[in-house]
C-alpha positions as CSV (number, residue, x, y, z in Angstrom):
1,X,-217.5,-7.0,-147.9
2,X,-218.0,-5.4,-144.4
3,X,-219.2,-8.7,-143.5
4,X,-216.0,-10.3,-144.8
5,X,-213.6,-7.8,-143.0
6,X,-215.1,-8.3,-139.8
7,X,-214.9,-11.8,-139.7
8,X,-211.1,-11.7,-141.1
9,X,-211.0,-9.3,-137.9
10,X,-212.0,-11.9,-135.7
11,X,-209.9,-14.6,-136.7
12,X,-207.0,-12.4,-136.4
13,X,-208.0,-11.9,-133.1
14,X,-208.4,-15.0,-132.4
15,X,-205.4,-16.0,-133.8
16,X,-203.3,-13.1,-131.7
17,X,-205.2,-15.0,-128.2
18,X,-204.3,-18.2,-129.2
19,X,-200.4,-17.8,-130.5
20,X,-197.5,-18.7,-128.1
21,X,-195.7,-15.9,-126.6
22,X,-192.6,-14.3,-127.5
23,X,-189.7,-16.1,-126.8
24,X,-187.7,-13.7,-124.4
25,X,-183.9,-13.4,-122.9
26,X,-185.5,-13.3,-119.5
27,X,-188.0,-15.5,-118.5
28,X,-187.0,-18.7,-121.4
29,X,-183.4,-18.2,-122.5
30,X,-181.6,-17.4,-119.3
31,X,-182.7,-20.6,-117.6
32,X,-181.5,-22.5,-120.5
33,X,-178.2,-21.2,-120.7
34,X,-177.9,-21.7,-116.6
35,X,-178.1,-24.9,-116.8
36,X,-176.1,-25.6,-120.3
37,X,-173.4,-22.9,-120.8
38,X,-172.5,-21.0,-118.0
39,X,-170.2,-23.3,-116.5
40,X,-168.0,-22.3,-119.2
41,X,-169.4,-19.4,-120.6
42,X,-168.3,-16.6,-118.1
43,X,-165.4,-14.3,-117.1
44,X,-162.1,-16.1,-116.3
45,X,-163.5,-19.9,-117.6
46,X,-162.9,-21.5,-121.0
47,X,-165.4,-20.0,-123.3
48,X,-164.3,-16.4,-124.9
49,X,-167.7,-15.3,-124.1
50,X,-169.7,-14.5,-121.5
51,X,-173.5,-15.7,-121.3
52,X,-174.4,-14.6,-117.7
53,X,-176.5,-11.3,-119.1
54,X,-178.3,-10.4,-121.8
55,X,-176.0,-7.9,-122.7
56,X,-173.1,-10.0,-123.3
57,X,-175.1,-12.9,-124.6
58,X,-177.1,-10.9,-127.1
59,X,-174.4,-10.3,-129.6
60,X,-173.8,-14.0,-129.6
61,X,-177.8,-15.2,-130.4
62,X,-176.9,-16.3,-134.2
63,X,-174.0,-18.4,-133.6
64,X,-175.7,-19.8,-130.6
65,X,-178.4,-21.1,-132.7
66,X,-175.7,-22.0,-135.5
67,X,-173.8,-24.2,-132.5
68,X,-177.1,-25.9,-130.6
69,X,-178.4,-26.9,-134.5
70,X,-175.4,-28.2,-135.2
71,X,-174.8,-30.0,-131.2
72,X,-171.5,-28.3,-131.8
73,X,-172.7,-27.1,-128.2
74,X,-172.6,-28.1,-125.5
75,X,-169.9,-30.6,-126.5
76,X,-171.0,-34.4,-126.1
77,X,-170.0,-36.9,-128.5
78,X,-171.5,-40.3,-126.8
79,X,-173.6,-42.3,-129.2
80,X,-177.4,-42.5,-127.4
81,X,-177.4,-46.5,-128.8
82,X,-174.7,-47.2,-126.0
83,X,-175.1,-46.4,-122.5
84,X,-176.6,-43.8,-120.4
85,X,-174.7,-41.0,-119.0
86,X,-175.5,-38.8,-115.8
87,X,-173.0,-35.7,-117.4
88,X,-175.2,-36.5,-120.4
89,X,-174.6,-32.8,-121.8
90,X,-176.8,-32.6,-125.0
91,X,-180.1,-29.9,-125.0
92,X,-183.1,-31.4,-125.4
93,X,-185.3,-30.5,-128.3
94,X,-187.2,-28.2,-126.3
95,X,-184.2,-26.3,-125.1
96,X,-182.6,-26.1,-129.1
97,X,-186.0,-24.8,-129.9
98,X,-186.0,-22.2,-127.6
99,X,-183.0,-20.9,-128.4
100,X,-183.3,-20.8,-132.3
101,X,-186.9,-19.0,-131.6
102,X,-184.8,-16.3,-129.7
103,X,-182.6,-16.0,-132.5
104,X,-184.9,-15.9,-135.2
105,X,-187.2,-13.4,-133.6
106,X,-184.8,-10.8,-132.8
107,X,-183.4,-12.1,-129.6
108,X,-185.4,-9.8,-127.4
109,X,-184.7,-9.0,-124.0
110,X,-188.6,-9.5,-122.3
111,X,-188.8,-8.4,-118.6
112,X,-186.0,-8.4,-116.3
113,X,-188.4,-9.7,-113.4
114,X,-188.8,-12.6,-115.4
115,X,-185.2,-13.6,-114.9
116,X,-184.2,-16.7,-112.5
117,X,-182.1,-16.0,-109.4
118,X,-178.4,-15.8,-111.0
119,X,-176.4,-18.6,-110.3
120,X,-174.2,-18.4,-107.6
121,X,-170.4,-19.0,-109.0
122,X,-167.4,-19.1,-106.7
123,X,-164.5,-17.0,-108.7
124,X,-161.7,-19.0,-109.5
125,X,-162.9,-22.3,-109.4
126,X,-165.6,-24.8,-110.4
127,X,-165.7,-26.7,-106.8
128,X,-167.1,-25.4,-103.6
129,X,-164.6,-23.1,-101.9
130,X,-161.5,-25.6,-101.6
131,X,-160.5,-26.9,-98.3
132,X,-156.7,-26.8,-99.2
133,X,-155.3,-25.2,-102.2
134,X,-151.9,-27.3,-103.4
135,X,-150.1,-24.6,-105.6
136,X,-147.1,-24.5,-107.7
137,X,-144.5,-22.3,-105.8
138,X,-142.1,-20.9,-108.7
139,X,-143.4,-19.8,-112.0
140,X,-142.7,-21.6,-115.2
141,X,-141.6,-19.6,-118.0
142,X,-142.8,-20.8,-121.2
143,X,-141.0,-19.6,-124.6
144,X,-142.8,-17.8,-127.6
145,X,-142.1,-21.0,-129.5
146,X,-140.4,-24.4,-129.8
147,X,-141.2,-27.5,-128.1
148,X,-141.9,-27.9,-124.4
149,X,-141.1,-31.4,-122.8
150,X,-142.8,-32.5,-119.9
151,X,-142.5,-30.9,-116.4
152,X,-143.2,-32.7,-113.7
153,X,-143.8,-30.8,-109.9
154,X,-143.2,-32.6,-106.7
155,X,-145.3,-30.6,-104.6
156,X,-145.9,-31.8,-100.8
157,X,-149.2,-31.8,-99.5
158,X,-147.9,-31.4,-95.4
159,X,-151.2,-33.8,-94.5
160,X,-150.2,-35.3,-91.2
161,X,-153.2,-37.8,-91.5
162,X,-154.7,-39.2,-94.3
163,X,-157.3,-37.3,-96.3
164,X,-160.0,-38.3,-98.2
165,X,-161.3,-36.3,-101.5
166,X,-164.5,-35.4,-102.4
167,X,-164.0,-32.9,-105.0
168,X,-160.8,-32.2,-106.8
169,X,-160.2,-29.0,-109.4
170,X,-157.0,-28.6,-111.5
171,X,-156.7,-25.0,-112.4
172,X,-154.2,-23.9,-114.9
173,X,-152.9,-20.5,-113.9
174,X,-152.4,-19.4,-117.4
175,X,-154.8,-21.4,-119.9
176,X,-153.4,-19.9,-123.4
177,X,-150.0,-21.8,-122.3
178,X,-151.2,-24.7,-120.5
179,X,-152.2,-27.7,-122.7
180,X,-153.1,-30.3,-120.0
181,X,-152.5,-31.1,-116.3
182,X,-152.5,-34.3,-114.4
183,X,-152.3,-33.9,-110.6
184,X,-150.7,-37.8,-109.4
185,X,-150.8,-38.6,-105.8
186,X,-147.4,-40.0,-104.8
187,X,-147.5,-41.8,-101.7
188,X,-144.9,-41.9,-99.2
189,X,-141.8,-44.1,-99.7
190,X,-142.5,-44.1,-103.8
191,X,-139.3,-44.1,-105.6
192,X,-141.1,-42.4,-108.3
193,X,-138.7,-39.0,-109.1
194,X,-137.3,-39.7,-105.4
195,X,-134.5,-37.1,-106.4
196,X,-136.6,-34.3,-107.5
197,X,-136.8,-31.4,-105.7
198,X,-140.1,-29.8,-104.4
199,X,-141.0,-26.7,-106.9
200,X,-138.6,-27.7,-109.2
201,X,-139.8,-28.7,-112.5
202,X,-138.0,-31.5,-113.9
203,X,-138.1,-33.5,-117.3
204,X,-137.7,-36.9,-116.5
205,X,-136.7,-38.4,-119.9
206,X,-133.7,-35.4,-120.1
207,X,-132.4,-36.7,-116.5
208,X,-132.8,-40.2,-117.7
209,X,-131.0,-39.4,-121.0
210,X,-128.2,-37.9,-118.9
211,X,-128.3,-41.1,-116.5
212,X,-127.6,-43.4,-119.3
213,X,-125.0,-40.9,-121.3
214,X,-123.0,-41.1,-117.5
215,X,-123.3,-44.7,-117.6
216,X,-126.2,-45.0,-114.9
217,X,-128.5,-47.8,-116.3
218,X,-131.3,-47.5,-113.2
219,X,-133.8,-46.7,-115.4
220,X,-136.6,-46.2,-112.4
221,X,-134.3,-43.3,-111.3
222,X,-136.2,-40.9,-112.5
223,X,-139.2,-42.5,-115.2
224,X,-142.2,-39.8,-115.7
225,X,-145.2,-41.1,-116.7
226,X,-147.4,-42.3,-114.0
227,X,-146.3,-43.6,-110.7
228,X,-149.0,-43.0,-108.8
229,X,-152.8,-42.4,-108.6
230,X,-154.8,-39.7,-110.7
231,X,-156.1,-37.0,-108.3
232,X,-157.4,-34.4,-111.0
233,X,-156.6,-33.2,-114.4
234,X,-157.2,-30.7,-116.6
235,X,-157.4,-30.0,-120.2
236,X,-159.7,-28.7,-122.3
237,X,-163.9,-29.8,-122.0
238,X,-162.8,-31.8,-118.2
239,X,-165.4,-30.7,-115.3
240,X,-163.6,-31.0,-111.8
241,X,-163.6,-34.7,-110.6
242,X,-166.7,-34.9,-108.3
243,X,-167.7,-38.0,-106.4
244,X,-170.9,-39.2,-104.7
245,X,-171.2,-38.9,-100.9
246,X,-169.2,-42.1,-99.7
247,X,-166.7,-42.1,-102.5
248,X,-163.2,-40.4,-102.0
249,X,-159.6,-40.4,-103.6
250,X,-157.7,-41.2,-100.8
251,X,-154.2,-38.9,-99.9
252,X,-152.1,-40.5,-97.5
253,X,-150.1,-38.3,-94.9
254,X,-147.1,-37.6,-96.1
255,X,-148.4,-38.0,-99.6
256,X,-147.2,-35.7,-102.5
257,X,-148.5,-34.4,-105.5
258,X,-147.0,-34.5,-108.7
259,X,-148.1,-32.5,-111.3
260,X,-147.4,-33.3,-114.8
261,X,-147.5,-30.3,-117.0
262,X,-147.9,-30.0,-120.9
263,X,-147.5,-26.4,-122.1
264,X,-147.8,-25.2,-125.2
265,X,-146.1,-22.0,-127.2
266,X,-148.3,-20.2,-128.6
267,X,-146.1,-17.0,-129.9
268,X,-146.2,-15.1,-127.1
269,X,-143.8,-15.7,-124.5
270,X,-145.9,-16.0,-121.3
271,X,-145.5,-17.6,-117.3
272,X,-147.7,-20.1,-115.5
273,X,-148.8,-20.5,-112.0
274,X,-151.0,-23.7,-111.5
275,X,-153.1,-25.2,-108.8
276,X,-154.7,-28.1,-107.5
277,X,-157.9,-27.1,-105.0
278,X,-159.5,-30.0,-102.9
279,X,-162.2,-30.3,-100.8
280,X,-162.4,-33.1,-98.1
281,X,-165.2,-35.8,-97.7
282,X,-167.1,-34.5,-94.2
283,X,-168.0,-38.2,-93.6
284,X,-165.7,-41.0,-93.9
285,X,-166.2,-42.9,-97.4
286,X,-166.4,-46.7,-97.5
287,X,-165.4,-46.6,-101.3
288,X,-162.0,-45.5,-102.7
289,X,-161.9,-44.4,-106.6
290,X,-159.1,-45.5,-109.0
291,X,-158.0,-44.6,-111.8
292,X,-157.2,-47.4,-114.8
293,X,-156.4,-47.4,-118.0
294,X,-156.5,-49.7,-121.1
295,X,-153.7,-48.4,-123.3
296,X,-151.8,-49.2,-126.3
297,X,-148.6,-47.5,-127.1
298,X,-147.1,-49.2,-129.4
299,X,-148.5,-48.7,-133.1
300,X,-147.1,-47.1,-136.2
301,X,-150.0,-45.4,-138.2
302,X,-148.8,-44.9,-141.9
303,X,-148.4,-41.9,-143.6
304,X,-152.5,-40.8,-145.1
305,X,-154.4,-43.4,-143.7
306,X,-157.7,-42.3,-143.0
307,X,-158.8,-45.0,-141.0
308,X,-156.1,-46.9,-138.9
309,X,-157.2,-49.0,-136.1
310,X,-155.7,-49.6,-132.7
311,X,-156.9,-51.7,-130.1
312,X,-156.4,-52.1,-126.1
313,X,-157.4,-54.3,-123.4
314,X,-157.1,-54.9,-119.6
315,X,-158.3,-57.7,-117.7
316,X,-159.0,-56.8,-113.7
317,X,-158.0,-59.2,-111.5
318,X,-160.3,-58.3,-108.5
319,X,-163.8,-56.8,-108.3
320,X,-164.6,-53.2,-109.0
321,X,-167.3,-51.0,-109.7
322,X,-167.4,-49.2,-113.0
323,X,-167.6,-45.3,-112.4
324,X,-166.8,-43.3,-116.0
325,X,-164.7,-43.7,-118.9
326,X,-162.6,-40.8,-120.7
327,X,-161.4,-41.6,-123.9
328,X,-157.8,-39.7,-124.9
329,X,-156.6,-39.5,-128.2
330,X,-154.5,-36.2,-130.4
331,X,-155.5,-34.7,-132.9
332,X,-155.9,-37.5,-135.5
333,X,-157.6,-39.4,-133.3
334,X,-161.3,-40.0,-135.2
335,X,-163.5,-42.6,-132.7
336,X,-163.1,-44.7,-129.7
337,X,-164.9,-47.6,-128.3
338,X,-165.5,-49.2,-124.6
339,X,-166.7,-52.9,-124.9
340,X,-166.7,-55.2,-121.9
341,X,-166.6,-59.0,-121.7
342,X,-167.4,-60.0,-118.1
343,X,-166.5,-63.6,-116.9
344,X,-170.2,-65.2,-118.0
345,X,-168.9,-64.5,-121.5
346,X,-171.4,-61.7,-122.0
347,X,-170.4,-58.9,-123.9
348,X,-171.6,-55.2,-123.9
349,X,-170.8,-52.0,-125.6
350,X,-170.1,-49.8,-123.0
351,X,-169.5,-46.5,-124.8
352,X,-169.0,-45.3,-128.4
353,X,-167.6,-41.9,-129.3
354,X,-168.0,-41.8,-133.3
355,X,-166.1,-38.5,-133.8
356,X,-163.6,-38.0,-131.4
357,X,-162.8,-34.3,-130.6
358,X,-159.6,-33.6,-129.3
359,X,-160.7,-30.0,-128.4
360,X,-163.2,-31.4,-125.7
361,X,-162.1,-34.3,-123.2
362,X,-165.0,-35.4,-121.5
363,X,-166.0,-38.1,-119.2
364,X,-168.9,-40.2,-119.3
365,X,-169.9,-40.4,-116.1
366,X,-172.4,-43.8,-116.0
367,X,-175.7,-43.1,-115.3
368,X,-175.8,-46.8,-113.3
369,X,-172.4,-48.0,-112.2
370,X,-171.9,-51.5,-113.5
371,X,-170.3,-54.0,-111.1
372,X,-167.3,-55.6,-112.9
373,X,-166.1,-59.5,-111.7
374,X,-163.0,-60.6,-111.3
375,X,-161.9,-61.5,-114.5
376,X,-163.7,-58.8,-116.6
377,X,-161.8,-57.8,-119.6
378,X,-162.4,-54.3,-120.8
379,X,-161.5,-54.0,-124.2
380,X,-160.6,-50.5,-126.3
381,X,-160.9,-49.4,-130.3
382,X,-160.0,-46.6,-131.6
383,X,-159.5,-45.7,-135.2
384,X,-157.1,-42.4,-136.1
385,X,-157.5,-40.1,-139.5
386,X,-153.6,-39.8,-140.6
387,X,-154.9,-38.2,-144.2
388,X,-155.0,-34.9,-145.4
389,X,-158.7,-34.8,-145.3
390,X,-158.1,-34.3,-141.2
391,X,-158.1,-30.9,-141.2
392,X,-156.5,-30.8,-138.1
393,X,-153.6,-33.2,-139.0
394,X,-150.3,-31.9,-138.3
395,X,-148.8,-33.8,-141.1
396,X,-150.6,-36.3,-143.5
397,X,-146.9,-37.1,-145.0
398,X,-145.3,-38.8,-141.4
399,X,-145.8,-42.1,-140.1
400,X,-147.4,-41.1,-136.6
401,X,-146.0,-43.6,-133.4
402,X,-146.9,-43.3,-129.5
403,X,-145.8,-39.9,-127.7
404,X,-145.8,-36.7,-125.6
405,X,-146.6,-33.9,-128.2
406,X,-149.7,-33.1,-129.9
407,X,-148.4,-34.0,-133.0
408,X,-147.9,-37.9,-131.7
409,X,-150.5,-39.7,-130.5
410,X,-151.8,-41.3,-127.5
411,X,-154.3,-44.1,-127.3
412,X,-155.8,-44.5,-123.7
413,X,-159.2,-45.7,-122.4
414,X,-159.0,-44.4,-119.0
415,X,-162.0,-45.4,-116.5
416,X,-162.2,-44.9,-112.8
417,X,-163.5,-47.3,-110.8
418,X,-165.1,-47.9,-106.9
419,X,-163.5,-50.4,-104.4
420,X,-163.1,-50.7,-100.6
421,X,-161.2,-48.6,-99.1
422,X,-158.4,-51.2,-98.6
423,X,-157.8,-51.7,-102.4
424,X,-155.1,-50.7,-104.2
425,X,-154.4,-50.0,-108.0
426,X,-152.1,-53.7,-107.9
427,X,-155.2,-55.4,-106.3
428,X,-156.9,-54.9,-109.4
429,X,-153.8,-55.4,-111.4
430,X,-151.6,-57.9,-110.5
431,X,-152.7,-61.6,-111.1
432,X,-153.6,-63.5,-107.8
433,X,-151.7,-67.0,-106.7
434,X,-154.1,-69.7,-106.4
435,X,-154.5,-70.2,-102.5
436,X,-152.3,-72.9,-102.2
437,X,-149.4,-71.0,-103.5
438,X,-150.0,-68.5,-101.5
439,X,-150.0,-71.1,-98.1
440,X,-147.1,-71.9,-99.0
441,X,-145.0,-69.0,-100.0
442,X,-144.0,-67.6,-96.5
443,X,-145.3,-64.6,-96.7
């Protein structure tokens, strides 16, 4: 029996040399949540909590292995069978194990010298301390309730020479009221809401209401939507628009930006302030980036269908470079779909998002851009859950068309794309007269 209890005695000892080591806050956790969470998960950003100490993150260590089991967290919804991503989100198996480990081991803290270098955040914004800040100059008031139309803000830029883009941030002031923002770049001489005044928001479709009741048909007086290029947007899930060295959006002098703002009441009464930061390429880019979109807004999806389909399709008439794709939807919107048929005839799935979450709009940034010929047709599906079972569903019981509000519905397949710098959005756009037509026009 002594015999016996020594040699238990050794194995255990040999067991205790050979197990792993505690998983700790410090030395395996931290670096995890760097990399994966932070972005988000600290003071003044999206998340409610904060994971940048072990203090505020330790409370938290059972729901963060509840959210990376379930890839509730981070937020990616690409299929792996379709395409490779570079903003490719998900935790590898490694990373989930770690964190579950932590969780079901107490979530101890281990040694603080273990701990990487923190990460160095700039306060207020995402980017790299902005080279100009383009701010709204009079607060907007949002209600305790009702519905909010549209605002749009002309605000100039003052650029006496044209600028070129690197990185571009959209920062709501007040993100409890502010449902999305698109920053447009409107470029001189654009008739696009030529009679708005700068700081002053305005709802287009109430001045164009007013136009018609008077008897004024020009319906370009005042149209919203988009009339010009996308500089930056916001809502929730977007990371600032980042391009490569070489790449830019490019802001003519004189240029101003529009801002098209969605707020929200949310039952306390509440004011915005919101901001566009830039920072400039330091080089001069030989690529511009577009923004395009293949968009259907006319469909009519009947009252508790679970599964109604609506398709899209553009067909670019000049070459491009394929950058990312964000798929936009509301909340009924279930899965979307990129395919691509280039001018061989060849056909690829580009992207496939099999539960669409309307909480997180992301782009896909491709690992590989993909050169796109003249002629390429880029074709959208998207399917939208109208029944009860949508938990989400404002209303099961309405026949659901094209608009504004949350409870309407959008269908876009937006994708940026890289060109020379002397292409336009209507290069890739507008069909091209055969040569002779074009000798012989005059112009």
């Amino acid at each position: 029996m002594r015999l016996l209890g020594l040699s238990l005695g050794t194995v255990a000892l040999i067991s205790a040399a050979t197990a792993p080591p505690p998983v700790t806050f410090y030395k395996d956790v931290l670096p995890v949540l760097q990399k994966n969470c932070q972005t988000c998960h600290r003071p003044g950003e999206a998340a409610p909590m904060s994971f940048l100490n072990y203090e505020t993150a330790r409370p938290w260590a059972k729901g963060i292995k509840t959210a990376v089991v379930t890839k509730k967290m981070p937020p990616w919804y690409a299929d792996p069978h379709y395409g490779k991503f570079s903003n490719d989100r998900s935790l590898s198996q490694a990373e989930i194990d770690t964190l579950v480990s932590w969780a079901d081991t107490g979530a101890p803290a281990g040694n603080p010298k273990d701990a990487p270098k923190p990460a160095e955040w700039l306060e207020g914004w995402r980017i790299s301390k902005p080279d100009a800040v383009l701010s709204m100059s009079v607060p907007f008031n949002v209600p305790a309730s009702g519905t909010i139309d549209y605002q749009y803000i002309v605000i100039p830029t003052g650029f006496t020479e044209d600028k070129y883009v690197q990185l571009a941030e959209a920062r709501p002031g007040n993100p409890a009221l502010v449902h999305h923002i698109i920053a447009f770049i409107r470029e001189p001489g654009s008739p696009w809401l030529k009679d708005a005044k700068p700081g002053i928001p305005v709802v287009p479709r109430e001045r164009q209401r007013q136009a018609e009741a008077s008897g004024n048909q020009n319906k370009n007086q005042d149209g919203g939507g988009f009339g010009g290029d996308f500089l930056a947007g916001y809502a929730p899930g977007t990371l600032p628009n980042t391009l490569k060295p070489g790449q830019a959006k490019l802001v003519k002098a004189g240029s101003d930006i529009v801002l098209q703002m969605h707020y929200t009441a949310n039952g306390t009464a509440g004011s915005d302030v919101s901001k566009i930061g830039v920072v400039f390429a330091t080089v001069k880019p030989t690529e511009r980036i577009l923004t395009l979109a293949a968009v259907n807004g006319n469909f009519a999806i009947p009252p508790g269908d679970p599964n109604y389909r609506v398709d899209s399709k553009i067909t670019l008439q000049d070459d491009a470079t394929l950058i990312n794709l964000l798929p936009h939807m509301h909340f009924r919107g279930k899965d979307f779909e990129y395919r691509v048929t280039y001018p061989s005839g060849e056909k690829e799935t580009l992207l496939a998002v099999p539960h669409y979450d309307f909480n997180w709009q992301l782009t896909y940034d491709l690992a590989q851009p993909k050169l796109l010929p003249r002629g390429t047709v880029i074709e959208c599906t998207a399917h939208f859950d109208n029944s009860a079972n949508n938990k989400y569903n404002p209303d099961p019981t309405k026949e659901v068309h094209f608009g504004e509000q949350t409870w309407e519905e959008m269908m876009f397949g937006f994708f940026d794309v890289a060109v020379p710098m002397n292409k336009t959005v209507m290069d890739l756009m507008r069909p091209k007269k055969p040569a002779a037509a074009q000798a012989g026009s005059g112009f």
